[in-house]
TIVOTI-138226 format. One record per residue (C-alpha): residue number from 1; chain; z, x, y. Coordinates in steps of 0.02 Angstrom, whole numbers, plus 50000, padded with zeros to 5 digits. Each point is the difference from the previous one (the first is absolute). Layout:
N
{NUM,A,{Z,X,Y}}
...
// end
This chain:
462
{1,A,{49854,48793,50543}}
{2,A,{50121,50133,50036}}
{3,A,{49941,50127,50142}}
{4,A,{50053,50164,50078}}
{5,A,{49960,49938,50217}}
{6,A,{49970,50177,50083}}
{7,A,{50025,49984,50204}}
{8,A,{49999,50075,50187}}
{9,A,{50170,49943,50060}}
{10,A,{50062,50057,50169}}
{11,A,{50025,50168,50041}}
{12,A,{50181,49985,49985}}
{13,A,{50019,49891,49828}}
{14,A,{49894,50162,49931}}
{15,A,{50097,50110,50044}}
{16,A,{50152,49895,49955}}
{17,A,{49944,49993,49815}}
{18,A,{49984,50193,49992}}
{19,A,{50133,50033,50020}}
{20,A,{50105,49993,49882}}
{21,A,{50176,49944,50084}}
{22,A,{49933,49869,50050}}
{23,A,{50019,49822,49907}}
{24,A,{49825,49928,50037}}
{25,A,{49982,49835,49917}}
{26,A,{49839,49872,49949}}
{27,A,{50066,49882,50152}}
{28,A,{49996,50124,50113}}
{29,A,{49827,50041,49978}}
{30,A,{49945,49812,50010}}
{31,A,{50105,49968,50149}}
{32,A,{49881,50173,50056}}
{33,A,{49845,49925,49943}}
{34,A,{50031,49819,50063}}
{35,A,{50052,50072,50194}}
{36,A,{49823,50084,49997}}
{37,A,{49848,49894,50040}}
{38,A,{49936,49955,49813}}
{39,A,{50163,49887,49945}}
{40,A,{50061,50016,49849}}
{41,A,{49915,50027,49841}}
{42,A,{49900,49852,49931}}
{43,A,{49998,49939,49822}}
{44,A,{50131,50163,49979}}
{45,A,{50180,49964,49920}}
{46,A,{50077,50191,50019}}
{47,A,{50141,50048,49885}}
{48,A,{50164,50003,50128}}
{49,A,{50096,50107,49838}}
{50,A,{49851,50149,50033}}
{51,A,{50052,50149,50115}}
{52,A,{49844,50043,50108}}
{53,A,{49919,50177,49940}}
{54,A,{49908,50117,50134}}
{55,A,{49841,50048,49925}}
{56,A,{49876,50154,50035}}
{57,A,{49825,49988,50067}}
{58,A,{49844,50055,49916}}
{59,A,{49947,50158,50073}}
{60,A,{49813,50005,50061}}
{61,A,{49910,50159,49964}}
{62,A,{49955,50144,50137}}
{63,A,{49851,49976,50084}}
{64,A,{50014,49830,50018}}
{65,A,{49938,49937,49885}}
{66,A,{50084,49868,49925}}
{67,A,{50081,50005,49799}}
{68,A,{49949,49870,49869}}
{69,A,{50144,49864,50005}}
{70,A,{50017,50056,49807}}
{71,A,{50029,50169,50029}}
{72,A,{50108,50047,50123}}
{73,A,{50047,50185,49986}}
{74,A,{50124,50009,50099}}
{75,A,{50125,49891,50089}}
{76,A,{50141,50000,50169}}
{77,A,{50129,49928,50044}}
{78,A,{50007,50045,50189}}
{79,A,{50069,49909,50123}}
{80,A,{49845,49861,50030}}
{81,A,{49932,50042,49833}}
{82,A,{50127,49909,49906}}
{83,A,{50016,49817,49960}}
{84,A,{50121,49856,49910}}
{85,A,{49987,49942,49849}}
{86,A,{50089,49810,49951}}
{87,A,{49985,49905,49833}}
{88,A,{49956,49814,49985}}
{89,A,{49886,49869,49923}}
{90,A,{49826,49915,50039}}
{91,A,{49920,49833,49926}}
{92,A,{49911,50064,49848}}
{93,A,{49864,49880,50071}}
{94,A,{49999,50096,50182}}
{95,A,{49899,50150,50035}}
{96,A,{50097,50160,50050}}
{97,A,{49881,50001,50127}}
{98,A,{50080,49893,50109}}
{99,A,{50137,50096,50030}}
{100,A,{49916,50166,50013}}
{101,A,{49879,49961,50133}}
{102,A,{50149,50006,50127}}
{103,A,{50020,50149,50120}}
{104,A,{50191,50020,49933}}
{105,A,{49943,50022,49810}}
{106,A,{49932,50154,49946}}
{107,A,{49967,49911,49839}}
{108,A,{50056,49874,49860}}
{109,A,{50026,50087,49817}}
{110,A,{50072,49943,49831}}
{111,A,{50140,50034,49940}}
{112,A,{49975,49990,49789}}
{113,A,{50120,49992,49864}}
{114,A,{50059,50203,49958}}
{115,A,{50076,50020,49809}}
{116,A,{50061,50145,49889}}
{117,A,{49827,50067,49919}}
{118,A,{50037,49961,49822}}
{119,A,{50083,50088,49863}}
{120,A,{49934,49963,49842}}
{121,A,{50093,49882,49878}}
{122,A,{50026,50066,49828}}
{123,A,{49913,50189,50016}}
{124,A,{50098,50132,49887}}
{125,A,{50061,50130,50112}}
{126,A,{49890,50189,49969}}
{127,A,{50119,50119,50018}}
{128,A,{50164,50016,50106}}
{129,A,{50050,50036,50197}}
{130,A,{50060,50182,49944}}
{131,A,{49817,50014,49949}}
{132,A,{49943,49956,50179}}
{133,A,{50127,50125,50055}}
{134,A,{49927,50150,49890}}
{135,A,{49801,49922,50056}}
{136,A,{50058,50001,50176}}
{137,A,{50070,50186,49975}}
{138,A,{50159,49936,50082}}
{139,A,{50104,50150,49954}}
{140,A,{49876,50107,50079}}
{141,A,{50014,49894,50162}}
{142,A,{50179,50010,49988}}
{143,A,{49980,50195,50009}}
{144,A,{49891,50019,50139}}
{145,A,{50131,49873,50089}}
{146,A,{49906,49842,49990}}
{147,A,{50097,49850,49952}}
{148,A,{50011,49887,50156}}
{149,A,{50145,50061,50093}}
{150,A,{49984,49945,50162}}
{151,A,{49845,49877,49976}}
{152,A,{49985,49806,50034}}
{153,A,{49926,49912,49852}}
{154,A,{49989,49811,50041}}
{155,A,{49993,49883,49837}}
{156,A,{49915,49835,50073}}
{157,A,{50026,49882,49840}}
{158,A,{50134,49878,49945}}
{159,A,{50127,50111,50049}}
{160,A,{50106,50121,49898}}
{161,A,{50149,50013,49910}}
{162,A,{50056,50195,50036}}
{163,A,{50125,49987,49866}}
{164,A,{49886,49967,49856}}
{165,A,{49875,50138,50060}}
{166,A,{50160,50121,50005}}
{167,A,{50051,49952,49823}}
{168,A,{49821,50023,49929}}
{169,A,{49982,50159,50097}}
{170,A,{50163,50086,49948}}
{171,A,{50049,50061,50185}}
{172,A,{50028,49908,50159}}
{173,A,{49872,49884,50133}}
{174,A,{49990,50030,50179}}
{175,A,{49981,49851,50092}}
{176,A,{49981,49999,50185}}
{177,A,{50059,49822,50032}}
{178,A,{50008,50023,50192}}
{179,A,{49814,50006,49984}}
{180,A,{49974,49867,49874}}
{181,A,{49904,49842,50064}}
{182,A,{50024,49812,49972}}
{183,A,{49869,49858,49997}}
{184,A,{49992,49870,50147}}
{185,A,{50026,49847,49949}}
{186,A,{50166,49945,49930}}
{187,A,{49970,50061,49816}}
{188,A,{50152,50057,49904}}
{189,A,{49992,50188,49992}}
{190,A,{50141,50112,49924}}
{191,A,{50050,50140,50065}}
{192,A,{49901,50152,50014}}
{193,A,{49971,50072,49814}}
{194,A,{50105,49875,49928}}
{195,A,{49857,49867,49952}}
{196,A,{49967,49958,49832}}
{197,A,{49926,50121,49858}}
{198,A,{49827,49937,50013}}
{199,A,{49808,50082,50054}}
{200,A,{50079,50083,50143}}
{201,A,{50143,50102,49906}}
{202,A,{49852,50027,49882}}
{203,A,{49902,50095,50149}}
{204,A,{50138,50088,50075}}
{205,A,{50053,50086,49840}}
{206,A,{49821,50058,49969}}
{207,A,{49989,50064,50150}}
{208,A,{50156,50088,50007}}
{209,A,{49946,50098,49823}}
{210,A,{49917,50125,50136}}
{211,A,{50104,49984,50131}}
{212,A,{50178,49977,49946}}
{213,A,{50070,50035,50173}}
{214,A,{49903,49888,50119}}
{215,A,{50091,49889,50098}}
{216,A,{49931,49806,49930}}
{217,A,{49953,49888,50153}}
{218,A,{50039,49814,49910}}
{219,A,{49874,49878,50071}}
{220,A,{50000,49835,49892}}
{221,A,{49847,49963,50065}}
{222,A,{49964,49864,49837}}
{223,A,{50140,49889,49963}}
{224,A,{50066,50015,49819}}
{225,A,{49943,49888,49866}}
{226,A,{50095,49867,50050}}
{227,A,{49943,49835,50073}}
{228,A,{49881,49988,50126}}
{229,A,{50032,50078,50156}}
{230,A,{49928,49885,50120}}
{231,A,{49888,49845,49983}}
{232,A,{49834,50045,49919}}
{233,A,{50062,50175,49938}}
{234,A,{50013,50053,49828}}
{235,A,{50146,50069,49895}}
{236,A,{49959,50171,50051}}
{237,A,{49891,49983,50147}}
{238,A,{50027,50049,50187}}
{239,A,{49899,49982,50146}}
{240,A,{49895,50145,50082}}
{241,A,{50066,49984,50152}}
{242,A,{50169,50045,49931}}
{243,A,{49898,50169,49942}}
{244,A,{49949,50009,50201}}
{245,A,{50186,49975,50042}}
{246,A,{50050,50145,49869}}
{247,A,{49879,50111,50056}}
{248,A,{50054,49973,50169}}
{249,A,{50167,50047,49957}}
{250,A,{49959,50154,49916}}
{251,A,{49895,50062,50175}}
{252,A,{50169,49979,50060}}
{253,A,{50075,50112,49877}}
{254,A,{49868,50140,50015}}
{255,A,{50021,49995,50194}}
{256,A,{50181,50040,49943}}
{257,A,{49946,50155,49909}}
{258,A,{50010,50162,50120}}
{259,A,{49815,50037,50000}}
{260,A,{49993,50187,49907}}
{261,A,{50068,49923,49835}}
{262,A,{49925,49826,50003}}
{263,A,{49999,49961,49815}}
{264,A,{49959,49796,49950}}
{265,A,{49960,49952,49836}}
{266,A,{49935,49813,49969}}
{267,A,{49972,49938,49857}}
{268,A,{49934,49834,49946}}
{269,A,{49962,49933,49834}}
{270,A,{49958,49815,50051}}
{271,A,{49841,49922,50101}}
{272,A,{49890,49845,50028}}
{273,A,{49901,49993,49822}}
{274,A,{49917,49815,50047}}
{275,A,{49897,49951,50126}}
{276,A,{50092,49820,50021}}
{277,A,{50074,50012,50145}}
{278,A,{49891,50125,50089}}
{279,A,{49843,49970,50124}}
{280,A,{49836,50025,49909}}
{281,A,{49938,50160,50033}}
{282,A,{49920,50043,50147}}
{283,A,{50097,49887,50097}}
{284,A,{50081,50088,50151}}
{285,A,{50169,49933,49912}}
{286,A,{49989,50060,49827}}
{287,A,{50151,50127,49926}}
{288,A,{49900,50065,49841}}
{289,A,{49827,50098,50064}}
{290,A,{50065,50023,50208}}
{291,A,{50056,50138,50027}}
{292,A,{50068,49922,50183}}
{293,A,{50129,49860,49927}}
{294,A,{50139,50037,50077}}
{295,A,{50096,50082,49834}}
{296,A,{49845,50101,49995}}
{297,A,{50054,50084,50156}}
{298,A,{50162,50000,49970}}
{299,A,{49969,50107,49846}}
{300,A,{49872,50125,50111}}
{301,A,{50140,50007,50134}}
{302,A,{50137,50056,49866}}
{303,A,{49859,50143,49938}}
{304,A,{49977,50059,50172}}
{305,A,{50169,50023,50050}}
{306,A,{50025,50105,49842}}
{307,A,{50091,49880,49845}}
{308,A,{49898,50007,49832}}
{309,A,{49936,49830,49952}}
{310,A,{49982,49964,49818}}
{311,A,{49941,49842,49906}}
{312,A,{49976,49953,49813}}
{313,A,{49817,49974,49984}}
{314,A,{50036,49831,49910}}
{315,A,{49989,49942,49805}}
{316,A,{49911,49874,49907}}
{317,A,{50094,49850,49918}}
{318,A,{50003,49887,50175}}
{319,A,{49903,49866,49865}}
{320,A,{50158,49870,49974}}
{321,A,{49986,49834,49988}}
{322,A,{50027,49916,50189}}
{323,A,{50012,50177,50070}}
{324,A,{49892,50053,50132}}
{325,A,{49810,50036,49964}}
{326,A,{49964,50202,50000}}
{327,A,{49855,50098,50076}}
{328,A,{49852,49982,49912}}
{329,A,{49960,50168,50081}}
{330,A,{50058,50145,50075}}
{331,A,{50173,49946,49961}}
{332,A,{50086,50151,50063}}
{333,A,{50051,49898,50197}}
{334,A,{50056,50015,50165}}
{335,A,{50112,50153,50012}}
{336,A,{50007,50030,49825}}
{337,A,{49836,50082,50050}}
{338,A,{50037,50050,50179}}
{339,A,{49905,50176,50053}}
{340,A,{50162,50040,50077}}
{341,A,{50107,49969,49830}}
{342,A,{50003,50074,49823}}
{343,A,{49925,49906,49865}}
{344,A,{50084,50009,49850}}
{345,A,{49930,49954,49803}}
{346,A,{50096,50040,49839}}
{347,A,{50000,50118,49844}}
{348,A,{50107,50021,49872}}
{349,A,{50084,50151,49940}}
{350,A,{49857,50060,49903}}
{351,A,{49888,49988,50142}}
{352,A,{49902,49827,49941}}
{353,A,{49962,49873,50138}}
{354,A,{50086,49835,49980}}
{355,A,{49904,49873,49968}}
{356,A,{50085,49874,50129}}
{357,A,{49985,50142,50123}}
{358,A,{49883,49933,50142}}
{359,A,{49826,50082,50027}}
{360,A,{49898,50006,50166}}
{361,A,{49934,50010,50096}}
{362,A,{50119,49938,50139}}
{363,A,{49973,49873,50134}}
{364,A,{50035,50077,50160}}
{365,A,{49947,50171,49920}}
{366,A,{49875,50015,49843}}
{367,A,{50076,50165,49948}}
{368,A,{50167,49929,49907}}
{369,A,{50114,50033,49914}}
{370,A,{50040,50156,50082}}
{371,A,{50090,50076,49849}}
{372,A,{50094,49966,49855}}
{373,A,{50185,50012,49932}}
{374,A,{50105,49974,49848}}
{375,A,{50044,49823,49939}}
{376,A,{50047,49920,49830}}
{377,A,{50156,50102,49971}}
{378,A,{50170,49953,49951}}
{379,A,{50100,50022,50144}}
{380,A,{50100,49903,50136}}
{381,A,{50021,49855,49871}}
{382,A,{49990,49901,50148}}
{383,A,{49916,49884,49918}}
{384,A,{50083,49979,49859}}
{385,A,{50058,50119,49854}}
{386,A,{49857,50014,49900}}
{387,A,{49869,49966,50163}}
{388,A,{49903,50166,50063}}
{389,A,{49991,50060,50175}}
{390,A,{49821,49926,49986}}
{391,A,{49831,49967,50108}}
{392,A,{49939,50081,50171}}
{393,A,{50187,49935,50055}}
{394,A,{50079,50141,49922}}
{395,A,{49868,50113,50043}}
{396,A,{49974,49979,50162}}
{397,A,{50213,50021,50045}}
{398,A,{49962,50170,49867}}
{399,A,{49877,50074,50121}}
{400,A,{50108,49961,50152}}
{401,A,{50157,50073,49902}}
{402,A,{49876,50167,49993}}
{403,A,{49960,49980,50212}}
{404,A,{50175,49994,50028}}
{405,A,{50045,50156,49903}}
{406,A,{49834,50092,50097}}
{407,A,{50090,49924,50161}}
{408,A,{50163,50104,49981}}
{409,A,{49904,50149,50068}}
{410,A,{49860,49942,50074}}
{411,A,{50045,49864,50132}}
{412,A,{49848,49946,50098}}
{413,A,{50005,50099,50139}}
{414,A,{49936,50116,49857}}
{415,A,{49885,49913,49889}}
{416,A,{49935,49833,50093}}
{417,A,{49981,49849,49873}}
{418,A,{49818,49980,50004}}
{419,A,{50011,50219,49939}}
{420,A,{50122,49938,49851}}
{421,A,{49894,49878,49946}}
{422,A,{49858,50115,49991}}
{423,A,{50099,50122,49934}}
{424,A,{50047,49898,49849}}
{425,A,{49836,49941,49979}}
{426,A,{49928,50176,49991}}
{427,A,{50113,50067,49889}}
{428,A,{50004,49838,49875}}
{429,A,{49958,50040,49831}}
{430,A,{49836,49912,49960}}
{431,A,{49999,49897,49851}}
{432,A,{49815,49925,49984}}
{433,A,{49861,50021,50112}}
{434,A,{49983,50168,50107}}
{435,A,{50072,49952,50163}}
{436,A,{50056,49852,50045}}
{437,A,{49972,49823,49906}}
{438,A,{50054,49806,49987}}
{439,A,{50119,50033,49855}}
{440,A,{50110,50147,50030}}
{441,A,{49939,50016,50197}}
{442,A,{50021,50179,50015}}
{443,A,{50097,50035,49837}}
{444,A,{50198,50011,49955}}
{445,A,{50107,50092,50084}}
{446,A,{50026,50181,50007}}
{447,A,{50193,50060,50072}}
{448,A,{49971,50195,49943}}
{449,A,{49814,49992,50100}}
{450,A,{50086,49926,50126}}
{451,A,{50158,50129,50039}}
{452,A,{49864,50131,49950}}
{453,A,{49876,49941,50151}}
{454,A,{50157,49983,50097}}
{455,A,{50052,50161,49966}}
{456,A,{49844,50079,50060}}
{457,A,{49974,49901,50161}}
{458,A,{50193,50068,50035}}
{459,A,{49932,50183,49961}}
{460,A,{49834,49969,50118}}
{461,A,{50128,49948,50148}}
{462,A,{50109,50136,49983}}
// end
């Protein structure tokens, strides 16, 4: 079974993986491990190609008292605090256990299979991107200077080709290749925004419909579909620890940002949709309902040093023959449903729900999907010529497209994350229940109520 090993190395070795000029390898932390007084790690094989990745601590609550394991609110990386995180295997017949019972391991986690959530085969598209634009009232950003200058987007996908995007778009693609990330690992990668048209040129054209002038951070998280990546992998699978190794990377680049105009946009239209591979919930190493895997926290960290984390809540059609087995339940997993993330289901043009749009409620929080965003246009052509920008995958990079272009004037320093999110949420236009329900989460997007509510909290400070 393939595992993320969290651990207490020495002081030093910490301290050496933090930072970031160093070159801190597997062997180095066995070599660490083995000189302490537990040798080695039993029954562990640990992948030599992984880079260790420093990972935050759960953050217990004031007062003492101590936070549910599922729930941490908050999380530090303080000298102490921190710890290392390696990649490797166990017997599928041995019991994490084992391992996790010694002092150096904090604790033994899997490390499941991550694909592209879906995009369904054959739907006509409803509509075209220009009709996005007008929904999204992009002109209207454009005039009160919102388009993305000087914002981060991140694409974490299959990686994308900036030329195609460009061509589609009718004006040029910023791509910030000195802060474009690589997989560990050994798999080919091109170079930044130069992949293949595929899923990931797909999202970063939707998202740039709103914010034309972000700068794209290119992180082919997912290999193309090509052959397998590694042994046991699929055509388009990764591995989530590759997601922890992004994510790490992208700390890296918000540490970079001068701290009054902090402005990180993630977004993420892929996830774990099976539970093969996983711990069963409610064991101390399962990904999809713990809040405390290690990507988990890696996704709470990124909120609370200010970069907006966005995920495609997920779409039906994971029934293939010899594919993994879906949720039965709750399908909407892991950080797909993080507190700390958006949650993002689809519409189409005319405002109906998309049938292969994923309901909640979540897993690691009931109340998902957050909010929803167009899909099922003709657009990118990504896919193919006739193929619409379809399922939560184009929605979710939509709604990020419309963060970025709120980002251009309000960094974080100004409006935290966890105040965007709310503030989208309040203002979403509310397409079935009043309030808040399983199908649209809090409704569809609203840009004018948005610059509107903006507006006014920029009137109130004056």
């Amino acid at each position: 079974m393939r595992v993320m090993i969290q651990l207490r190395p020495s002081p030093d070795l910490a301290a050496a993986v933090a930072d970031p000029s160093s070159q801190v390898t597997t062997a180095d932390v066995a070599a660490d491990l083995a000189a302490g007084l537990v040798a080695g790690l039993p029954g562990v094989e640990l992948d030599p190609a992984f880079a260790p990745v420093t990972v935050p601590r759960p953050v217990h609550r004031a007062g003492g008292d101590p936070l549910p394991l599922n729930r941490p609110l908050d999380v530090s990386l303080a000298p102490g605090d921190a710890s290392v995180l390696v990649r490797g295997t166990i017997p599928d017949d041995e019991p994490a256990s084992g391992v996790a019972l010694r002092p150096d391991v904090v604790g033994v986690f899997s490390d499941p299979l991550v694909e592209p959530s879906p995009v369904p085969v054959g739907e006509a598209p409803v509509g075209d991107w220009h009709d996005v634009e007008r929904l999204l009232g992009v002109a209207g950003l454009h005039a009160e200077g919102l388009d993305g200058a000087g914002v981060a987007l991140a694409v974490l996908d299959t990686g994308v080709n900036a030329a195609h995007a460009a061509r589609r778009l009718g004006r040029a693609v910023t791509v910030d290749t000195a802060r474009c990330w690589r997989p560990p690992g050994g798999r080919p990668a091109p170079a930044p925004g130069e992949s293949g048209v595929g899923h990931g040129t797909m999202c970063a054209f939707d998202a740039l419909i709103a914010a034309p002038r972000a700068a794209l951070i290119d992180i082919p998280l997912l290999p193309p579909a090509l052959p397998p990546a590694r042994p046991g992998g699929t055509a388009t699978g990764g591995l989530l620890s590759d997601a922890v190794a992004a994510f790490a990377h992208l700390r890296g680049v918000l540490e970079g940002q001068p701290a009054e105009t902090r402005a990180l946009v993630v977004s993420n239209s892929w996830g774990s949709f099976s539970p093969e591979g996983d711990f069963p919930a409610g064991h101390p190493g399962n990904y999809s309902d713990n809040a405390a895997h290690p990507f988990n926290l890696m996704v709470a960290a990124l909120d609370r040093m200010g970069a907006d984390v966005l995920f495609a809540a997920g779409d039906r059609g994971r029934e293939r023959p010899g594919g993994p087995r879906p949720y039965p339940s709750r399908p909407i997993a892991g950080a797909n449903s993080h507190p700390r993330a958006l949650s993002v289901g689809g519409v189409d043009v005319n405002g109906a729900r998309t049938g292969c749009s994923f309901r909640g409620p979540g897993r690691l929080t009931a109340r998902k999907p957050d909010v929803c965003a167009y899909t099922r246009f003709a657009g990118s052509r990504a896919l193919g010529e006739s193929a619409a920008d379809s399922g939560t995958s184009a929605a979710a990079p939509v709604a990020a497209g419309l963060v970025a272009a709120v980002r251009t004037r309000w960094p974080a320093a100004l409006l935290s994350p966890a105040q965007l999110r709310a503030l989208l949420r309040r203002t979403a236009e509310d397409r079935s229940e009043v309030g808040f329900d399983y199908d649209y989460g809090y409704g569809t997007v609203d840009p004018g109520a948005i610059v509107a509510a903006l507006d006014r909290r920029s009137r109130s400070a004056a």
